[in-house]
PDB file of N, CA, C and O in Angstrom:
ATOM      1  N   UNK A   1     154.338 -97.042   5.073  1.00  0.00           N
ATOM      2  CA  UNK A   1     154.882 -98.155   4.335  1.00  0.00           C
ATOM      3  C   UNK A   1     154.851 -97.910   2.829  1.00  0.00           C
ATOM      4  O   UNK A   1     155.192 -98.786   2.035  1.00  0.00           O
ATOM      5  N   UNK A   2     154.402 -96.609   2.425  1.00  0.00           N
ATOM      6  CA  UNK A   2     153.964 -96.475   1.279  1.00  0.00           C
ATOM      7  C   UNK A   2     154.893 -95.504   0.398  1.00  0.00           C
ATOM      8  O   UNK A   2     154.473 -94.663  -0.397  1.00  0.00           O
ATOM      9  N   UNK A   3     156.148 -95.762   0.674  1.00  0.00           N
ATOM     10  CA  UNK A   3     157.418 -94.664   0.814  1.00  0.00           C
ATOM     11  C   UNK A   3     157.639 -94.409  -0.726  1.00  0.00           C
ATOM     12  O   UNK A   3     157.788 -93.270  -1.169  1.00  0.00           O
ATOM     13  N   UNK A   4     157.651 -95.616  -1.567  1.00  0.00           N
ATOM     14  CA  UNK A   4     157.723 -95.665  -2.950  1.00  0.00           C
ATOM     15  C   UNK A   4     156.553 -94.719  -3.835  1.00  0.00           C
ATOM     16  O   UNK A   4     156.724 -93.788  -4.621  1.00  0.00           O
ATOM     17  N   UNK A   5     155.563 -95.250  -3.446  1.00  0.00           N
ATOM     18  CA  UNK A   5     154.612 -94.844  -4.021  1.00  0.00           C
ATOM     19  C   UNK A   5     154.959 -93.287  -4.071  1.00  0.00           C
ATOM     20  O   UNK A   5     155.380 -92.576  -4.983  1.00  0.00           O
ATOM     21  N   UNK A   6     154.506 -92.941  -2.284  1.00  0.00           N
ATOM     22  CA  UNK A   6     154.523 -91.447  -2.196  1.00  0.00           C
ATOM     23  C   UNK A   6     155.557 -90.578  -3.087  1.00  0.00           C
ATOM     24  O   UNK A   6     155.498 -89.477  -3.633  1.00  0.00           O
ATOM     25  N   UNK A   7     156.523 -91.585  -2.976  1.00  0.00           N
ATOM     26  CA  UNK A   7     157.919 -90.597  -4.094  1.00  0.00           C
ATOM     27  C   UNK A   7     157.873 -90.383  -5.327  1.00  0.00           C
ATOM     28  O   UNK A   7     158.515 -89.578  -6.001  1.00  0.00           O
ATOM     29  N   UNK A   8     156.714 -91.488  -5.765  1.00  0.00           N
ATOM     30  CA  UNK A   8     156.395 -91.111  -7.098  1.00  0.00           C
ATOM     31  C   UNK A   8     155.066 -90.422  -7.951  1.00  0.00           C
ATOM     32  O   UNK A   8     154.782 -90.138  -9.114  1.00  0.00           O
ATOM     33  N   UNK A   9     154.434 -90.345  -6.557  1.00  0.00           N
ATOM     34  CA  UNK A   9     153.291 -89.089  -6.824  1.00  0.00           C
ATOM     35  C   UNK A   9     154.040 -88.186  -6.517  1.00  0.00           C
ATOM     36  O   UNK A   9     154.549 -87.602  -7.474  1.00  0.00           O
ATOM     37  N   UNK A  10     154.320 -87.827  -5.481  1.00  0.00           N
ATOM     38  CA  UNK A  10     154.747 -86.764  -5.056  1.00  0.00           C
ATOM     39  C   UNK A  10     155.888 -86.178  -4.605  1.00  0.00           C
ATOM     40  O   UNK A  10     156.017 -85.754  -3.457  1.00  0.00           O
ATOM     41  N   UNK A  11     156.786 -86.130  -5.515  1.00  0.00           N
ATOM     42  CA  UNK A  11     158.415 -86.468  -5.780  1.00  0.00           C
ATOM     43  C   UNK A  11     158.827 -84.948  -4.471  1.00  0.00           C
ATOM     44  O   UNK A  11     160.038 -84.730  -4.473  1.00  0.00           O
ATOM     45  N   UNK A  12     158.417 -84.461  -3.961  1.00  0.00           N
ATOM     46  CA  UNK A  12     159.367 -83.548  -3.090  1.00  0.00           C
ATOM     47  C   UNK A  12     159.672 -84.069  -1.715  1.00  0.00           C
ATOM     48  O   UNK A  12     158.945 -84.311  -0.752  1.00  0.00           O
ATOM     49  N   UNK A  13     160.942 -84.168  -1.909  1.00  0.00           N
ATOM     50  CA  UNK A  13     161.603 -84.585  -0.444  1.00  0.00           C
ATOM     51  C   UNK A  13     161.828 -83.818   0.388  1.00  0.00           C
ATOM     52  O   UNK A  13     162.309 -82.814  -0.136  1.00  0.00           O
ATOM     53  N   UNK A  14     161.719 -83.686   1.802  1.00  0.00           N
ATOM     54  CA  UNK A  14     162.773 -82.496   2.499  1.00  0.00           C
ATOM     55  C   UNK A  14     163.642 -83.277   3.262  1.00  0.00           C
ATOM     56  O   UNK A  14     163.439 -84.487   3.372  1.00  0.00           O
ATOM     57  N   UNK A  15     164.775 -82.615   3.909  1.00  0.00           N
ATOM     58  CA  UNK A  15     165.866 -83.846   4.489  1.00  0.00           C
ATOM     59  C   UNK A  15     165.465 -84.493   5.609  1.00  0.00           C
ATOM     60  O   UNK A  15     164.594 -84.282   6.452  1.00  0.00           O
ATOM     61  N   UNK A  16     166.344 -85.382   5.425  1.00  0.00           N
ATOM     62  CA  UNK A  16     165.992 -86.417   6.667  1.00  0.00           C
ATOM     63  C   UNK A  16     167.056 -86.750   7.258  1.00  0.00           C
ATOM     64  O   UNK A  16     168.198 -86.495   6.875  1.00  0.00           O
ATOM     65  N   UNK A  17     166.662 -87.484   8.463  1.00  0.00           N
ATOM     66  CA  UNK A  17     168.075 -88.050   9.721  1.00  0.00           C
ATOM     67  C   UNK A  17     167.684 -86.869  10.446  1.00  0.00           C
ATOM     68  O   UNK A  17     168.574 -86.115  10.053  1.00  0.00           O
ATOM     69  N   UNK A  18     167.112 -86.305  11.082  1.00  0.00           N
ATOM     70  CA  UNK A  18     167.022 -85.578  11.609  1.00  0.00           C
ATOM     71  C   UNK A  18     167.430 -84.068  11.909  1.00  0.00           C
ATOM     72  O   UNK A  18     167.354 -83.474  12.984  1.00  0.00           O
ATOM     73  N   UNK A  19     167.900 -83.587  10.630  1.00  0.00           N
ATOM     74  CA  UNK A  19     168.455 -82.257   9.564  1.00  0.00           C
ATOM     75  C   UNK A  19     168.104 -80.974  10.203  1.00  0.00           C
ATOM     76  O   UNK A  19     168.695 -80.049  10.761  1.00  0.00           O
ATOM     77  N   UNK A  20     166.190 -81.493   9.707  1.00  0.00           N
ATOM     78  CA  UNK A  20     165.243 -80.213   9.824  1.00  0.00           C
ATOM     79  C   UNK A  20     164.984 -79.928  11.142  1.00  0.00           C
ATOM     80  O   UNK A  20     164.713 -78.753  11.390  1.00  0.00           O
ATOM     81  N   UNK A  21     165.003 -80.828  12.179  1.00  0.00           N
ATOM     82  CA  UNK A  21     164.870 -80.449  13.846  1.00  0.00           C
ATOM     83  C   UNK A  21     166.042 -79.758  14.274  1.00  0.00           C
ATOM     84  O   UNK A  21     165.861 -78.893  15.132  1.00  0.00           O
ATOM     85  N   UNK A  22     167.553 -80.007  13.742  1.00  0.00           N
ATOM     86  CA  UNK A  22     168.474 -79.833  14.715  1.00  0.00           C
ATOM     87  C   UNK A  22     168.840 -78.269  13.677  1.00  0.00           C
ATOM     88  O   UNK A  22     169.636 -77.457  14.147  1.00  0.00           O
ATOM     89  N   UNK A  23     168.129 -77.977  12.187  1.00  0.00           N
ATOM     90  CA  UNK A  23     168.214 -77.003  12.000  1.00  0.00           C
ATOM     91  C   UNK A  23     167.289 -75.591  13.164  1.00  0.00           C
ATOM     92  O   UNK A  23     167.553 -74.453  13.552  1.00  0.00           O
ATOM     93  N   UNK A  24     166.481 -76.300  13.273  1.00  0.00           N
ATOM     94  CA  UNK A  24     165.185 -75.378  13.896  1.00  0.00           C
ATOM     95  C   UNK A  24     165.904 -75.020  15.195  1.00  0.00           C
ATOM     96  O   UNK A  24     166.266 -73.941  15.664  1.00  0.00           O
ATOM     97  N   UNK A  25     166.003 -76.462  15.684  1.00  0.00           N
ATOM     98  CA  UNK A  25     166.785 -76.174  16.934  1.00  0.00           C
ATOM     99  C   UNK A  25     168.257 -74.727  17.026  1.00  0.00           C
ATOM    100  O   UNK A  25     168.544 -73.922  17.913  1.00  0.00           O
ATOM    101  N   UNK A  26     168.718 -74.938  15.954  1.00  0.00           N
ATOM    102  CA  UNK A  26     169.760 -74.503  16.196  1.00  0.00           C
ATOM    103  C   UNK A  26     169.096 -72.669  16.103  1.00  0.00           C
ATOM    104  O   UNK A  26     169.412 -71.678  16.761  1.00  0.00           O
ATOM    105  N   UNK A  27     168.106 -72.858  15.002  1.00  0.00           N
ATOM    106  CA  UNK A  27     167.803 -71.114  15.008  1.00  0.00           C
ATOM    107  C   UNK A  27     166.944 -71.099  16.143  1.00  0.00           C
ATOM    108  O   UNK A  27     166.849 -69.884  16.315  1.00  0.00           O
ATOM    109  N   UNK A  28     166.257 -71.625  17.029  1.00  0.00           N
ATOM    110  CA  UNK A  28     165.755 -71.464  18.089  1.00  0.00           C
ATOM    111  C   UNK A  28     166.842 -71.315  19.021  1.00  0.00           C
ATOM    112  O   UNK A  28     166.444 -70.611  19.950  1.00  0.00           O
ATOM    113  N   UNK A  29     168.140 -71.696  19.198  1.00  0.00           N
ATOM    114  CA  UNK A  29     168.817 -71.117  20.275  1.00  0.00           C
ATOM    115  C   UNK A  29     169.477 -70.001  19.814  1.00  0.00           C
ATOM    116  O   UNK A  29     169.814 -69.164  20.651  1.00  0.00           O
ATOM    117  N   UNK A  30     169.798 -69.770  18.331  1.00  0.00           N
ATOM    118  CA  UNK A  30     170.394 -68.390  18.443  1.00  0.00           C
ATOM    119  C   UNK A  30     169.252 -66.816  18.867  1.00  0.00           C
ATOM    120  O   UNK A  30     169.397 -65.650  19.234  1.00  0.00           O
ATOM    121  N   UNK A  31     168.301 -67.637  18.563  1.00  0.00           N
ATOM    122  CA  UNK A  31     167.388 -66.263  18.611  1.00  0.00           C
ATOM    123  C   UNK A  31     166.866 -66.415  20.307  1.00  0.00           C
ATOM    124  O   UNK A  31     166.376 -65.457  20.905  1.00  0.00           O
ATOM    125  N   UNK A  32     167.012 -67.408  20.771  1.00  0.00           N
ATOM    126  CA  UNK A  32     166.968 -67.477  22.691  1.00  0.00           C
ATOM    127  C   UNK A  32     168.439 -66.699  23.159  1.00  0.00           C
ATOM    128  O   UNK A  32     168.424 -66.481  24.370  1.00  0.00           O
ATOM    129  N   UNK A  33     169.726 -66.221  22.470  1.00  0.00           N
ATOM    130  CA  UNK A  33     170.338 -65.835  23.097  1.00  0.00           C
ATOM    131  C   UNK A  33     170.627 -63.965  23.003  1.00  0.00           C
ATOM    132  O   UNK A  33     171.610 -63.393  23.474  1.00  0.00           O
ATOM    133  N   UNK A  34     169.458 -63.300  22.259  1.00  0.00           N
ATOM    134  CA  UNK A  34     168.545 -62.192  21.791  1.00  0.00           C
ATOM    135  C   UNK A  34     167.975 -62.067  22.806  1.00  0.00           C
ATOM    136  O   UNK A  34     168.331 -61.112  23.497  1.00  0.00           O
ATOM    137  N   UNK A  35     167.056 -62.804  23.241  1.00  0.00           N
ATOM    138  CA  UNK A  35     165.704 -62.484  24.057  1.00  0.00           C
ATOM    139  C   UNK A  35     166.518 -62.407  25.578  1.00  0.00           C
ATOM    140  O   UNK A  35     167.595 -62.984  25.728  1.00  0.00           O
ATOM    141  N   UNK A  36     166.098 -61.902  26.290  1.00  0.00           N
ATOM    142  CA  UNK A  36     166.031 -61.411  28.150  1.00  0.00           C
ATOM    143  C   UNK A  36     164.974 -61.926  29.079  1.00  0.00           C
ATOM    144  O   UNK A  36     163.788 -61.948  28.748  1.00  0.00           O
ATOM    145  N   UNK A  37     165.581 -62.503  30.702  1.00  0.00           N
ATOM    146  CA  UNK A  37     164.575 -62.608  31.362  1.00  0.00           C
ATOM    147  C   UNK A  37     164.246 -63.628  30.759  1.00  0.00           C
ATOM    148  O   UNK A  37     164.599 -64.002  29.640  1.00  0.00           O
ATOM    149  N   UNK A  38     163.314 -64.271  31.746  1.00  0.00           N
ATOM    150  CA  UNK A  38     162.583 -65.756  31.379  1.00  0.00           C
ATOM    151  C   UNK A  38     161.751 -66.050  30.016  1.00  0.00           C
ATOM    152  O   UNK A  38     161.035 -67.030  29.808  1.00  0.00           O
ATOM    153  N   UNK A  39     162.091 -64.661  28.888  1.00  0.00           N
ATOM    154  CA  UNK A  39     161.019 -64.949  28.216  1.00  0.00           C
ATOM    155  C   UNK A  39     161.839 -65.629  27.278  1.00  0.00           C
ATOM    156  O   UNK A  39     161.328 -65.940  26.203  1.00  0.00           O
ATOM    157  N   UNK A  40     163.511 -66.027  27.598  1.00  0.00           N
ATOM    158  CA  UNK A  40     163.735 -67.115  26.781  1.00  0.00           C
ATOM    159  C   UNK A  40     163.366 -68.587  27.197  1.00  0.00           C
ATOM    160  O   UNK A  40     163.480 -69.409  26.288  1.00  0.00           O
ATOM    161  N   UNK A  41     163.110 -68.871  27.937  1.00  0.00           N
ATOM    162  CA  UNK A  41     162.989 -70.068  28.710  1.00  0.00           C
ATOM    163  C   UNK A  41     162.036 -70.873  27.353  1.00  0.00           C
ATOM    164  O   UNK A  41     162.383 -71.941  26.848  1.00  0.00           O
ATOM    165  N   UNK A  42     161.000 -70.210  27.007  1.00  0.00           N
ATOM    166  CA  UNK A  42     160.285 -71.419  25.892  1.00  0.00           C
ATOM    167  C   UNK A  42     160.984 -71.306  24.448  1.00  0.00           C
ATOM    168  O   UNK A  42     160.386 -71.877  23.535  1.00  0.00           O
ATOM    169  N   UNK A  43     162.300 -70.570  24.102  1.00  0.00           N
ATOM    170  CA  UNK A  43     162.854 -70.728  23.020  1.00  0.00           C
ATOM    171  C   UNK A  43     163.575 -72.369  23.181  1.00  0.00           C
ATOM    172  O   UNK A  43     163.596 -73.388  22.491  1.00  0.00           O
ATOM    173  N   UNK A  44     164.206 -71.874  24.702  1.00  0.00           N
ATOM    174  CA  UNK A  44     165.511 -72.862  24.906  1.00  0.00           C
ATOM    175  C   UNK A  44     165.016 -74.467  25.045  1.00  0.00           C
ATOM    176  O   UNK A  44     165.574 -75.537  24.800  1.00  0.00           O
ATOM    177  N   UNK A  45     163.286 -73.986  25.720  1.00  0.00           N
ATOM    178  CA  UNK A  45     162.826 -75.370  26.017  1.00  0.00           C
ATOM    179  C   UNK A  45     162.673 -76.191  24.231  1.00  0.00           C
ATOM    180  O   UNK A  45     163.110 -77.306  23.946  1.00  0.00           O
ATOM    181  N   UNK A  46     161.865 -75.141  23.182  1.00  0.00           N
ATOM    182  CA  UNK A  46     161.403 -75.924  22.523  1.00  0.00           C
ATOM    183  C   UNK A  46     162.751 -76.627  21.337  1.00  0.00           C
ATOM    184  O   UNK A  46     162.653 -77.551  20.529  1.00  0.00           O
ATOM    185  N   UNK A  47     163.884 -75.780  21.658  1.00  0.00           N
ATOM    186  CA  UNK A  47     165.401 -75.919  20.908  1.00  0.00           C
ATOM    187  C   UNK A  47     165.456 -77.494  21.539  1.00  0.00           C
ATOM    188  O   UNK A  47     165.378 -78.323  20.633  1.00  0.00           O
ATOM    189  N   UNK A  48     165.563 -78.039  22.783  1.00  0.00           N
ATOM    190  CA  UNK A  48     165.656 -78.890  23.373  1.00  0.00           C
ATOM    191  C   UNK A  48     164.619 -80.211  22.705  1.00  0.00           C
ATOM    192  O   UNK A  48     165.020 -81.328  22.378  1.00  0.00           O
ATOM    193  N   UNK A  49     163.497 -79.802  22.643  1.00  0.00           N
ATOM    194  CA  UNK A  49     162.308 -80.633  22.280  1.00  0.00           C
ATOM    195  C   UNK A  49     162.961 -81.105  20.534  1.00  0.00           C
ATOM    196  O   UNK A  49     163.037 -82.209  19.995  1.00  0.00           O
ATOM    197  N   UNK A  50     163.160 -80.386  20.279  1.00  0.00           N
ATOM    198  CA  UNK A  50     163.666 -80.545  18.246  1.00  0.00           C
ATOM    199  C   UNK A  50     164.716 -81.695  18.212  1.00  0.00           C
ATOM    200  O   UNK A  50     164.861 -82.621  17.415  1.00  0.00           O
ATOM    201  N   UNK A  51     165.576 -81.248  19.617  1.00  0.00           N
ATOM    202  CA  UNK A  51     166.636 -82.367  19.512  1.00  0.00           C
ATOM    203  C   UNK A  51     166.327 -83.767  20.015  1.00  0.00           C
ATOM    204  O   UNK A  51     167.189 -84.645  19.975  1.00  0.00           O
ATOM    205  N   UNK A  52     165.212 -83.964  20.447  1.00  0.00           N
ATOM    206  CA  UNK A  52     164.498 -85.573  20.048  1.00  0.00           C
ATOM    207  C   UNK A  52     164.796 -85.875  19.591  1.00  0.00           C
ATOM    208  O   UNK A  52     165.917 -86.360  19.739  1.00  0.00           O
ATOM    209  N   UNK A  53     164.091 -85.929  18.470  1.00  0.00           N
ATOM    210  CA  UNK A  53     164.126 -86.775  17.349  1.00  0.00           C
ATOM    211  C   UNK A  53     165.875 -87.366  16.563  1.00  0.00           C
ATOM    212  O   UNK A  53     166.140 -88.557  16.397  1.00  0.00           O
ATOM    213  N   UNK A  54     166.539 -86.564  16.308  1.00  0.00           N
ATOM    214  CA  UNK A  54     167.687 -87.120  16.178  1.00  0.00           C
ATOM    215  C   UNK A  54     168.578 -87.955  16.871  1.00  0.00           C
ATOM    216  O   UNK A  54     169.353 -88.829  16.483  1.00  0.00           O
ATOM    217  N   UNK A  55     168.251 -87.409  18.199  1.00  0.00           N
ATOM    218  CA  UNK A  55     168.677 -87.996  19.367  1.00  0.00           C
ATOM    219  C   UNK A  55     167.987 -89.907  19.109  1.00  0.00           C
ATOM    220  O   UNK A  55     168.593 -90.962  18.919  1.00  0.00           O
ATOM    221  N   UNK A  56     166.690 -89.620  19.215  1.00  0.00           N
ATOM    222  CA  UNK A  56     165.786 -91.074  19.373  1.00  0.00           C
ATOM    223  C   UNK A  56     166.491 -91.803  18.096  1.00  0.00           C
ATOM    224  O   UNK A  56     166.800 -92.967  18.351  1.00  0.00           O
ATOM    225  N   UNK A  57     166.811 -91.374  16.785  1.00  0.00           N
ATOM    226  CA  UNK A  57     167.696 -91.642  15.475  1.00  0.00           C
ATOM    227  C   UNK A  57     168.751 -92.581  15.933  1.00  0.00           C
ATOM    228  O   UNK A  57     169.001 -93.717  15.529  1.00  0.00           O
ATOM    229  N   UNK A  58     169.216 -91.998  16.694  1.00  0.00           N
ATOM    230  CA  UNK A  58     171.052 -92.195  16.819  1.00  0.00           C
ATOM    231  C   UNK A  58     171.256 -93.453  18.320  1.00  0.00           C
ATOM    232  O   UNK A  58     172.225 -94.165  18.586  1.00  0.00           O
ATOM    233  N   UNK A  59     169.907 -93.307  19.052  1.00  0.00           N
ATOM    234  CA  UNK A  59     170.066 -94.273  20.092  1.00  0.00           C
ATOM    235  C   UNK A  59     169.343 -95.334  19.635  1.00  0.00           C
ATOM    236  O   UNK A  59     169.340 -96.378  20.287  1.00  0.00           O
ATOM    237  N   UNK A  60     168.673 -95.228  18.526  1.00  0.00           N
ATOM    238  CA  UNK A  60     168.279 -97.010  18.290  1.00  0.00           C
ATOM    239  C   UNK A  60     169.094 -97.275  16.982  1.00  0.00           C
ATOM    240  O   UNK A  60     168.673 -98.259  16.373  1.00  0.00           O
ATOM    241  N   UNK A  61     170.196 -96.618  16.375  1.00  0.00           N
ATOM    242  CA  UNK A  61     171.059 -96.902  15.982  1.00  0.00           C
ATOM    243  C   UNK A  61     171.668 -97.889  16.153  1.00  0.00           C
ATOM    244  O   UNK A  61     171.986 -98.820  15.413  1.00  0.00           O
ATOM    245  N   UNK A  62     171.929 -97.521  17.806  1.00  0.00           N
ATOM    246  CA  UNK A  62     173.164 -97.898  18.792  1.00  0.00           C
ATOM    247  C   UNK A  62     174.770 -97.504  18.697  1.00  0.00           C
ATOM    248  O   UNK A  62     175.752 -98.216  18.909  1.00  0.00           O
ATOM    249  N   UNK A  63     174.683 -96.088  18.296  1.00  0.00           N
ATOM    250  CA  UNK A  63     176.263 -95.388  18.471  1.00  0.00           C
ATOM    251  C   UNK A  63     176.018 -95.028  19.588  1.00  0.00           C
ATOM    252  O   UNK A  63     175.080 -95.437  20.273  1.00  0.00           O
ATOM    253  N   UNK A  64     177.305 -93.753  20.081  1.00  0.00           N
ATOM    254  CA  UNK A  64     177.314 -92.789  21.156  1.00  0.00           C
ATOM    255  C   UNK A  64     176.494 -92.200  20.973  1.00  0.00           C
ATOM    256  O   UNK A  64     176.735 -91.929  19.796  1.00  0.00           O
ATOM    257  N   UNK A  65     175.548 -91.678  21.201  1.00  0.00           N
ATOM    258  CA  UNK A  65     174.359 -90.964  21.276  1.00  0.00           C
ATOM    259  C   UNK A  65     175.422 -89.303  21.662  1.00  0.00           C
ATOM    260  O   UNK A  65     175.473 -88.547  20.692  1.00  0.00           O
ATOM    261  N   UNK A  66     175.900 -88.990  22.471  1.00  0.00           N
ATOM    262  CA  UNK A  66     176.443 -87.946  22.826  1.00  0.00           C
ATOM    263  C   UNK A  66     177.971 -87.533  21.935  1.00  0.00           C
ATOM    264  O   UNK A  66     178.613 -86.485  21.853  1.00  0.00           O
ATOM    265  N   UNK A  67     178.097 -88.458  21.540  1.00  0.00           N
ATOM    266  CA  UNK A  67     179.647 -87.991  20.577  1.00  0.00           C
ATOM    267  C   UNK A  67     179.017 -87.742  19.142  1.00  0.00           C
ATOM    268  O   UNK A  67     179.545 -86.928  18.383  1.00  0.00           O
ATOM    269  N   UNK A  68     177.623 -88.616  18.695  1.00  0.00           N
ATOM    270  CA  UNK A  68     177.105 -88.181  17.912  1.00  0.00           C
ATOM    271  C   UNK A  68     176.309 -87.214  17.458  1.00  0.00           C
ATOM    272  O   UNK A  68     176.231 -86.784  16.307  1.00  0.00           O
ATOM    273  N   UNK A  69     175.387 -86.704  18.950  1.00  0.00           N
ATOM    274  CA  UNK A  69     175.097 -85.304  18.604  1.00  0.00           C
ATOM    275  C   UNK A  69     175.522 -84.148  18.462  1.00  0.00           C
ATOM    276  O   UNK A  69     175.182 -83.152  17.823  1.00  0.00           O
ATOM    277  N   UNK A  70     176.526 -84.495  19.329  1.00  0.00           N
ATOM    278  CA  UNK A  70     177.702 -83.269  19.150  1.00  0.00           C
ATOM    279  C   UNK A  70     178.682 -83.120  17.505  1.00  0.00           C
ATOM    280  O   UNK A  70     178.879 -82.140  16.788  1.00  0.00           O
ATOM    281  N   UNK A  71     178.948 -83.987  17.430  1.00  0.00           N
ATOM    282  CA  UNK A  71     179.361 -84.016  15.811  1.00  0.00           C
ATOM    283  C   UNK A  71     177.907 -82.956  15.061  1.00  0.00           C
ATOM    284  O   UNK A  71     178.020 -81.866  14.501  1.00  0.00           O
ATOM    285  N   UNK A  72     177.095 -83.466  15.221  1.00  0.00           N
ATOM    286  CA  UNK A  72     175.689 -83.226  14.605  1.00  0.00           C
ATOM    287  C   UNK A  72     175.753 -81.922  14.406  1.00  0.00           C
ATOM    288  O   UNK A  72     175.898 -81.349  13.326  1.00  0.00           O
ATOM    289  N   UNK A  73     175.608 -81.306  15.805  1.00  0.00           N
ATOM    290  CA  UNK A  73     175.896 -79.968  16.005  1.00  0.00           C
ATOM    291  C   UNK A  73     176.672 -79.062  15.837  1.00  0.00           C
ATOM    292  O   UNK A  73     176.671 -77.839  15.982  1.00  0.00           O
ATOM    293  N   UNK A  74     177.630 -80.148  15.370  1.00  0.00           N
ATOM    294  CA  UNK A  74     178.724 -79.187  14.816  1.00  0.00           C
ATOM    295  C   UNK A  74     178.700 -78.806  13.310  1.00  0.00           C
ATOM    296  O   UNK A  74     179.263 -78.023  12.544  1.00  0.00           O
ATOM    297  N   UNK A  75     177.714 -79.813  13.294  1.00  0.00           N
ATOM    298  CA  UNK A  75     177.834 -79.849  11.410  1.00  0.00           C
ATOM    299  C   UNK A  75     177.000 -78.844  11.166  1.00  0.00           C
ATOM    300  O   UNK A  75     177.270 -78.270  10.111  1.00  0.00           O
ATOM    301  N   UNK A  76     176.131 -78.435  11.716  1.00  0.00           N
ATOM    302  CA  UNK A  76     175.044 -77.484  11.975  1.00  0.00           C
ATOM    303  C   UNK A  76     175.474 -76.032  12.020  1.00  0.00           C
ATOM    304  O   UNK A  76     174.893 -75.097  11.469  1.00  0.00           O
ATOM    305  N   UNK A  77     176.738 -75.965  12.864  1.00  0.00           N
ATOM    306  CA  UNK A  77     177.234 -74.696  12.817  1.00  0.00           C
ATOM    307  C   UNK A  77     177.836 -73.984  12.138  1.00  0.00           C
ATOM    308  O   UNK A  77     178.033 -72.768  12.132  1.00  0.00           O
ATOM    309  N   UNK A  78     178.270 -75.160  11.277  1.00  0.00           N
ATOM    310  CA  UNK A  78     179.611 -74.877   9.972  1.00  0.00           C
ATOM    311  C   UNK A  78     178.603 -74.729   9.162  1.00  0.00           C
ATOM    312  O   UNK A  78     178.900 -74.036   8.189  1.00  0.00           O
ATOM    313  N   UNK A  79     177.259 -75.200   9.179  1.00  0.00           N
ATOM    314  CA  UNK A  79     176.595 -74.424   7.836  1.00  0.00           C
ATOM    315  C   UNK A  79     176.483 -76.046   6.792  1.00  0.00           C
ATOM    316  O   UNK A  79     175.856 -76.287   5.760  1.00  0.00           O
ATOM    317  N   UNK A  80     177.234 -76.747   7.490  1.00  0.00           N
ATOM    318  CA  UNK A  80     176.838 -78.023   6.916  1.00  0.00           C
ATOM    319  C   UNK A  80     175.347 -79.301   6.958  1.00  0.00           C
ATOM    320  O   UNK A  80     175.447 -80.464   6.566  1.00  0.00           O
ATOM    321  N   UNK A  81     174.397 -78.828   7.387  1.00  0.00           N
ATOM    322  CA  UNK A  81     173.202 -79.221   7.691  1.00  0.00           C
ATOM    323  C   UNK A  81     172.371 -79.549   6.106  1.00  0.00           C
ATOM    324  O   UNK A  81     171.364 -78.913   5.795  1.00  0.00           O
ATOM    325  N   UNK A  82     172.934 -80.557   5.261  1.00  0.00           N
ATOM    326  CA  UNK A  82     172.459 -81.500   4.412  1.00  0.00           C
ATOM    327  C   UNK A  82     171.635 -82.179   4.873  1.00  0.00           C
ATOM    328  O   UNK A  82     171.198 -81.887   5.987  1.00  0.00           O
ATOM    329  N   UNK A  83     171.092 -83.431   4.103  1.00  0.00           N
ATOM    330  CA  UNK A  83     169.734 -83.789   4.739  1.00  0.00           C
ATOM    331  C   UNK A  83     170.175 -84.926   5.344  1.00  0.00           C
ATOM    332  O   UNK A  83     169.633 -85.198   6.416  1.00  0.00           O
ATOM    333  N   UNK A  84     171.419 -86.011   4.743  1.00  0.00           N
ATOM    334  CA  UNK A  84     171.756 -87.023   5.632  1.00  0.00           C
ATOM    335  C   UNK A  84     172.733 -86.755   6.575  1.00  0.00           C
ATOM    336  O   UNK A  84     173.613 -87.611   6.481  1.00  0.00           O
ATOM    337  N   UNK A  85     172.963 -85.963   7.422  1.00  0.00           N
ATOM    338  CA  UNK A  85     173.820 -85.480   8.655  1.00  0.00           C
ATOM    339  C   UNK A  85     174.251 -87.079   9.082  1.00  0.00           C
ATOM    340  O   UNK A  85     175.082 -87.950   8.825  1.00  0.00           O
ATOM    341  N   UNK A  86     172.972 -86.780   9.987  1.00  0.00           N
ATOM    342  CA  UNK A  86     172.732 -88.155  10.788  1.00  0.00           C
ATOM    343  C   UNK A  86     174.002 -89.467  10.093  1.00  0.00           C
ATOM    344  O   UNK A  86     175.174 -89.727  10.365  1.00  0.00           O
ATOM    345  N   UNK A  87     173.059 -89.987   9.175  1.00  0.00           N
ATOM    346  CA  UNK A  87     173.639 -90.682   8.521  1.00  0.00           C
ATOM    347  C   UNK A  87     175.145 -90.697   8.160  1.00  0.00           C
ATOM    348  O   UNK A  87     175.924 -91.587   8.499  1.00  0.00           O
ATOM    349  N   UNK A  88     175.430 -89.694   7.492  1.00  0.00           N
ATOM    350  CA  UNK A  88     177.100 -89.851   7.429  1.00  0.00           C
ATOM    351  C   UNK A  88     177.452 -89.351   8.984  1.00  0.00           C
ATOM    352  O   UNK A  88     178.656 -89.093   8.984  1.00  0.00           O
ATOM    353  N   UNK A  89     177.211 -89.248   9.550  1.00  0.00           N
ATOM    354  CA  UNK A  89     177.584 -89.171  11.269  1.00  0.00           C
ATOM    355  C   UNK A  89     177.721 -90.403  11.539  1.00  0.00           C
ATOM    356  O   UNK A  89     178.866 -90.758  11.820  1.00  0.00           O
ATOM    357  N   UNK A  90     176.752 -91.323  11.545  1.00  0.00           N
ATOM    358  CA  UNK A  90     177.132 -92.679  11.890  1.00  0.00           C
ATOM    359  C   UNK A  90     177.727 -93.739  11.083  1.00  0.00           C
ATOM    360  O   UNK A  90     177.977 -94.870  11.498  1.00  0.00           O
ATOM    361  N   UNK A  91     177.933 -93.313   9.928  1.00  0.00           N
ATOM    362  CA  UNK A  91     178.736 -94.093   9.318  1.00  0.00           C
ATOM    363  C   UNK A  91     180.117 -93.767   8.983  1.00  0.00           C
ATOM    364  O   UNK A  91     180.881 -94.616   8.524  1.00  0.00           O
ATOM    365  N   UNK A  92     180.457 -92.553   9.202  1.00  0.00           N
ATOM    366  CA  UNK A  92     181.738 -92.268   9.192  1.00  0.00           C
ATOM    367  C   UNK A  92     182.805 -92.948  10.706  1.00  0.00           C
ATOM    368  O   UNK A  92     184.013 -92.718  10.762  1.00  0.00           O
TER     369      UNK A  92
END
């Protein structure tokens, strides 16, 4: 609750809407499609796990949850992964 404050001790932001997961995510599946044999299985699982959180974002929103992650992901691929994705996702 202390969102102000913190910004003004400690002015560094990193992005938000869920940016930094669906970035991770995304280098966790390119580097799962490198690896062989089951030893990708915990890249792909934890690529999956990252996309929570944006996901949980966008369904108490109340958009498409699935037209919106996919946009998401797309924005991700183009190299467009700013910190309010999310956000101009659902408001566009």
């Amino acid at each position: 609750m202390s969102v102000a404050r913190n910004i003004l001790k400690n002015p560094k932001l990193g992005p938000a809407g869920g940016a930094t997961q669906l970035t991770v995510s995304a280098t966790l599946k390119q580097k799962s499609s490198s690896v062989e044999g089951i030893q990708k299985w915990p890249y792909e699982a934890a690529a999956i796990a990252f996309e929570a959180i944006p996901r949980t974002l966008a369904q108490n929103c109340g958009v498409n949850v699935i037209r919106t992650m996919t946009a998401l992901q797309g924005k991700h691929a183009n190299g467009e992964n700013h910190g309010l994705a999310l956000m101009v996702t659902l408001v566009s």
